[in-house]
N, C-alpha and C positions, 0 to 999 in steps of 0.2 A: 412430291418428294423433292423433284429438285428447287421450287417454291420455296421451302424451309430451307435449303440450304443453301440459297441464296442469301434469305434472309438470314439467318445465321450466320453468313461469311462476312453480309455489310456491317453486320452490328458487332461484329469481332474488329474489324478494321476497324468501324469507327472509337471506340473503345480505346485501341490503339494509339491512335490518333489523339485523341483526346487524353489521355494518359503521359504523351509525348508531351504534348502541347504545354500541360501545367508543369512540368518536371524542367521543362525551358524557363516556363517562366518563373519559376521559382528561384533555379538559378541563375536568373540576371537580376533579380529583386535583391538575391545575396550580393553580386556584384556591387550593385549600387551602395548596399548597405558596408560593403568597405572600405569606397571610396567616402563615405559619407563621415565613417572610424576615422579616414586619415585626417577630412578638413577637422575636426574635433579636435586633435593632436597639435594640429600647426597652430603657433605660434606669431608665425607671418603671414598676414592675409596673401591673397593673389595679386591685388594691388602694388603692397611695396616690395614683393620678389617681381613681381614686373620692370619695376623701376632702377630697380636694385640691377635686374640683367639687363638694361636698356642700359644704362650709365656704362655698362661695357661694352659695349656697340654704340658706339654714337652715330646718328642716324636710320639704327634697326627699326623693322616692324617685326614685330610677335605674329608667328604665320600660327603658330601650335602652343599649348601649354599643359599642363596636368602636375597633376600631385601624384605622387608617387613614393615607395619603398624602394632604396637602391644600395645595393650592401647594407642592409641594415639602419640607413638614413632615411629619412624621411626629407623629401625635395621637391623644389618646382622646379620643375625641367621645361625651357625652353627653346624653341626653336625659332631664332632669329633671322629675318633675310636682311641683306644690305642691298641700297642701290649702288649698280654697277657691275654687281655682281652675280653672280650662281649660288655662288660656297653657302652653305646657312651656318649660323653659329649658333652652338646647341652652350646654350646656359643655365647651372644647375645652381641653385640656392637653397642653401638651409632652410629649411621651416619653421626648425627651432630657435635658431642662431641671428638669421637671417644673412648668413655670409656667402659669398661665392665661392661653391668648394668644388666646380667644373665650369671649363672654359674651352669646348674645340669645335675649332671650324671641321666642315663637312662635304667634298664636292657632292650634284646633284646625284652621281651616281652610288656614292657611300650612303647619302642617306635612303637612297631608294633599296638600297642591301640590309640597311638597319630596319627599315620599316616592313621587308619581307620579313625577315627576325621576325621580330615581333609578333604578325601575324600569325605566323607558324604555331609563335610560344602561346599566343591565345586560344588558337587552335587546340592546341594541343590540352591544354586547361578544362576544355569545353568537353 
């Protein structure tokens, strides 16, 4: 008797488990797929919004980048560092347009505030 209900509790669990397991990954396959909707949308590769937000930082490196929905725009948002400095410069560029329609520096500790955000908001998605 308690033979079967052994068996019976692993094969419940596993079940479980595995039931979890495809429901995750299904919803990351949807993630991807609209991230994939956005690059289909834009208008300006990653390329010349790179270049586009480098030209306003002269001497930046590109630490971070993504496409993105923001109000209702569609943008590459990046994250600039300068040498010398800390501050990163977060630069937004159209995707359709290709114009710079955001420009602001960030000390390390604002953006460490923004990028808890974020997580939260992803969190929270999930």
């Amino acid at each position: 008797m308690k033979l079967k209900n052994i068996i019976g509790s692993v094969l419940t669990v596993g079940l479980l488990v595995g039931g979890f397991a495809a429901c995750m990954t299904e919803k990351e396959d949807k993630e991807e797929g609209k991230k994939s909707d956005l690059a289909t949308q834009a208008k300006i590769t990653r390329a010349q919004a790179e270049q586009t937000a480098l030209a306003k930082v002269p001497g930046g490196t590109i630490k971070e980048g993504e496409l993105e929905k923001e109000k209702g725009k569609l943008i590459w948002s990046f994250d600039i560092s300068t040498p010398g400095t800390q501050d990163i410069t977060e630069v937004a560029v159209d995707a359709i347009t290709g114009e710079v329609v955001a420009l602001d520096k960030e000390s390390p500790a604002a953006e460490a505030k923004e990028k808890k955000k974020e997580k939260e908001e992803d969190d929270e998605k999930k």
